[in-house]
C-alpha positions in Angstrom: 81.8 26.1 183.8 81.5 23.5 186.6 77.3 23.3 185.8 78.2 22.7 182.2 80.5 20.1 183.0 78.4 18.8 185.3 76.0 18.5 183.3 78.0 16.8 180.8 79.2 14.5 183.2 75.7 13.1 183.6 75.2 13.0 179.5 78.1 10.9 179.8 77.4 9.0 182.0 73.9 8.6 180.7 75.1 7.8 177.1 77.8 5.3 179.0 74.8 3.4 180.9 72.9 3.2 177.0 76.0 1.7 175.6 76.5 -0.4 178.5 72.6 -2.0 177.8 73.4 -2.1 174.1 76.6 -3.6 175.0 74.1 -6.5 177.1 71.6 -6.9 174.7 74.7 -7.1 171.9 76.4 -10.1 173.7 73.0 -11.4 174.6 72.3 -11.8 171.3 76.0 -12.7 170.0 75.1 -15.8 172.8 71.8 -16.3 171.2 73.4 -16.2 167.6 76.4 -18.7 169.3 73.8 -21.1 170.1 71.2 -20.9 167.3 74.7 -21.5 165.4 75.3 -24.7 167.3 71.8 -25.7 166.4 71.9 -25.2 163.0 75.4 -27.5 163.1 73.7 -30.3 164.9 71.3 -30.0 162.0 73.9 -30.1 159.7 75.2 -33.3 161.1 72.1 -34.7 160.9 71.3 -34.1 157.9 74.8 -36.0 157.1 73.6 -39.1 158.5 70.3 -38.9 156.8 72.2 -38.4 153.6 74.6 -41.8 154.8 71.2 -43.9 155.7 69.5 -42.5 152.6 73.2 -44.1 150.5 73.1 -47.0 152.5 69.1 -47.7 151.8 70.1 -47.3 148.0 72.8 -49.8 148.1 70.4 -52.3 149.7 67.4 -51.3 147.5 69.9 -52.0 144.6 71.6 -55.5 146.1 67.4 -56.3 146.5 66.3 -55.2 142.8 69.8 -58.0 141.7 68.3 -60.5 143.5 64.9 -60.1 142.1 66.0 -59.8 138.6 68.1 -62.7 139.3 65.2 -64.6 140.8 63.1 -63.1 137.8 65.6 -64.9 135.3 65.5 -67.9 137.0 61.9 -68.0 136.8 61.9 -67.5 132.8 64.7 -70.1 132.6 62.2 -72.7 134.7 59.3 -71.5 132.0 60.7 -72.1 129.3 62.5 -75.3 130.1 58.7 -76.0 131.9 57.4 -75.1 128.3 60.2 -77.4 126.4 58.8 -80.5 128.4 55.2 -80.0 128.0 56.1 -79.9 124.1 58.6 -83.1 124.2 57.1 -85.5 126.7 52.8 -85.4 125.8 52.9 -88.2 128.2 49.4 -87.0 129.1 47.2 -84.3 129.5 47.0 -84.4 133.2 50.5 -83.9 132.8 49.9 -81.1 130.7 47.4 -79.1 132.5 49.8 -79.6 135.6 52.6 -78.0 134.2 50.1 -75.1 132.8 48.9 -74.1 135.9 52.9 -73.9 137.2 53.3 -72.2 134.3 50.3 -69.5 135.1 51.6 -69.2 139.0 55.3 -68.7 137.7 54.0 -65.9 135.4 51.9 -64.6 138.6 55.0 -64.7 140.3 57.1 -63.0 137.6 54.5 -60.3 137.5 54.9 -59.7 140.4 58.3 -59.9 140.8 58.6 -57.2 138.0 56.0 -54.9 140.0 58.2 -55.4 142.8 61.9 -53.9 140.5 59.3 -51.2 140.0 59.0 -49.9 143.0 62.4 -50.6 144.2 63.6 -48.8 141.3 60.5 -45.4 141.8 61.8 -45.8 145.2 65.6 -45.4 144.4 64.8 -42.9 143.0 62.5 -40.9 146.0 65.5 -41.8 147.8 68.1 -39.9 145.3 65.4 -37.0 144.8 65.5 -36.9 148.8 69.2 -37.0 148.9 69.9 -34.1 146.6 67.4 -32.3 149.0 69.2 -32.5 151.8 72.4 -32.0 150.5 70.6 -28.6 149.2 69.3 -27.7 152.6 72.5 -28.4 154.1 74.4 -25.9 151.9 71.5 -23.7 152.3 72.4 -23.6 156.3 75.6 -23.5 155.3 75.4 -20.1 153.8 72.9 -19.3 156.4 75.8 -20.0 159.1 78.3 -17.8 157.2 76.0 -14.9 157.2 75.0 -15.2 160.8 78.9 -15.8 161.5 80.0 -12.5 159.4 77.0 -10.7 160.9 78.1 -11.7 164.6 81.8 -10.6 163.9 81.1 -7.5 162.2 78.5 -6.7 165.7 82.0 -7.4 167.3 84.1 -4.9 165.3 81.5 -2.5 165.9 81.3 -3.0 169.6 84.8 -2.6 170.1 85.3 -0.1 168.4 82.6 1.6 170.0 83.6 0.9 173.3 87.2 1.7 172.2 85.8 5.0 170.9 83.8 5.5 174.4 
């Protein structure tokens, strides 16, 4: 009687030292889990103030594609009146030839005025298709977070009730 409880003394023992490692590695890893957790949050908050300076690069994008509409107006407004007095006045063809070359530079300049919307606007819109991807990876981590937070709690219930069993 004594050798077999002896010897299942030292299984006990034995099996206690085992759970005591697992135990280790568990809370190693719980730690490892606690920090990749606190990483993936800083991430998160990142990704919030990417999503802020991505909003506030749309509202200037937008304020800048006014203004060059506005400026694009204008332009057509100065054309056309530019076009009214080359009809009216004929004072003289030098006149004339003058007022067609402002004419040609204004229409330069409302060409490329207009390429100028266009990219604002195909930019906008990178901007908005860049948005919706972060805010997509950042409910991605989100769920990710949950998981590895449910996972790390139920490796706690476990534990406990493990050691509780022990």
């Amino acid at each position: 009687d004594r050798d077999t409880d002896k010897k299942r003394i030292e299984e006990l023992l034995e099996e206690n030292m085992v759970l005591e490692i697992a135990q280790k590695q568990s809370m190693n890893e719980s730690a490892h889990l606690g920090w990749e957790l606190e990483q993936l949050s800083k991430s998160t908050d990142l990704a919030d103030s990417e999503k802020s300076f991505v909003f506030e690069l749309n509202e200037c994008a937008s304020s800048r594609i006014l203004k060059l509409e506005k400026d694009n107006q204008s332009l057509q407004n100065t054309i056309q009146e530019l076009r009214d007095a080359s009809l009216t006045s004929r004072e003289s063809n030098l006149k004339f030839v003058e007022l067609e070359k402002e004419n040609q530079q204004l229409s330069k300049k409302i060409e490329k005025l207009q390429n100028q919307i266009e990219k604002e606007k195909q930019s906008n819109q990178d901007l908005e298709t860049l948005s919706e991807e972060l805010i997509k990876d950042k409910e991605q981590l989100q769920v990710v977070m949950e998981t590895l937070k449910a996972d790390k709690d139920r490796q706690i219930k476990d534990l406990k009730q493990e050691n509780d069993h022990l």
